[in-house]
C-alpha positions, 0 to 999 in steps of 0.5 A: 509485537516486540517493544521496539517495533515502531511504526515509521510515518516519517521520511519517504514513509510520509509521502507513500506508505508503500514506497518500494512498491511505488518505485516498482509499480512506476518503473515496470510501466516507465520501461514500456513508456520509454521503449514507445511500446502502447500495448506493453505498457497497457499490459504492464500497467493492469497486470502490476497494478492487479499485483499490488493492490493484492499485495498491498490489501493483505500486507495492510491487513496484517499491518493493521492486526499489529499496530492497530490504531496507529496504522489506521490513522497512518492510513488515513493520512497518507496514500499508498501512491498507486494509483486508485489503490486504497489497501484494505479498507479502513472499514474494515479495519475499525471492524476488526479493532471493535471485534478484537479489542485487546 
């Protein structure tokens, strides 16, 4: 970690801590909400949703390793915006800070 890498909680960034997936997430099932296709946008819904909650978990768990505390509490206060998608566990992530502390 550099000395001016900072973790931005403000702007867009207070409302989701994912915004451009959230975007992404709500355009992909928007389109087949538009196009009246039911079946599509069951489709699209749990095969973006199954793709971001990967991504999000793994992103989440390098973020933490990199700000640490300040990302769990970031976590705790704000919501990824999709749906039923809690990123890594904040658990998981206090483990990793007691069994690596710096």
């Amino acid at each position: 970690k550099r000395d001016n890498h900072t973790l931005v909680t403000h702007g867009i960034y207070a409302v989701f801590r994912h915004p451009s997936y959230v975007g992404w997430f709500y355009w992909c099932i928007g389109t087949q909400l538009v196009l009246v296709n039911p079946i599509c946008f069951v489709g699209y819904a749990i095969a973006s949703w199954r793709f971001y909650s990967e991504r999000i978990y793994e992103e989440e768990r390098l973020l933490v390793q990199f700000f640490r505390q300040d990302y769990i509490q970031y976590k705790k206060q704000v919501g990824t915006g999709i749906p039923f998608n809690t990123g890594y566990p904040i658990k998981s992530a206090e483990a990793f800070l007691r069994l690596f502390p710096r």
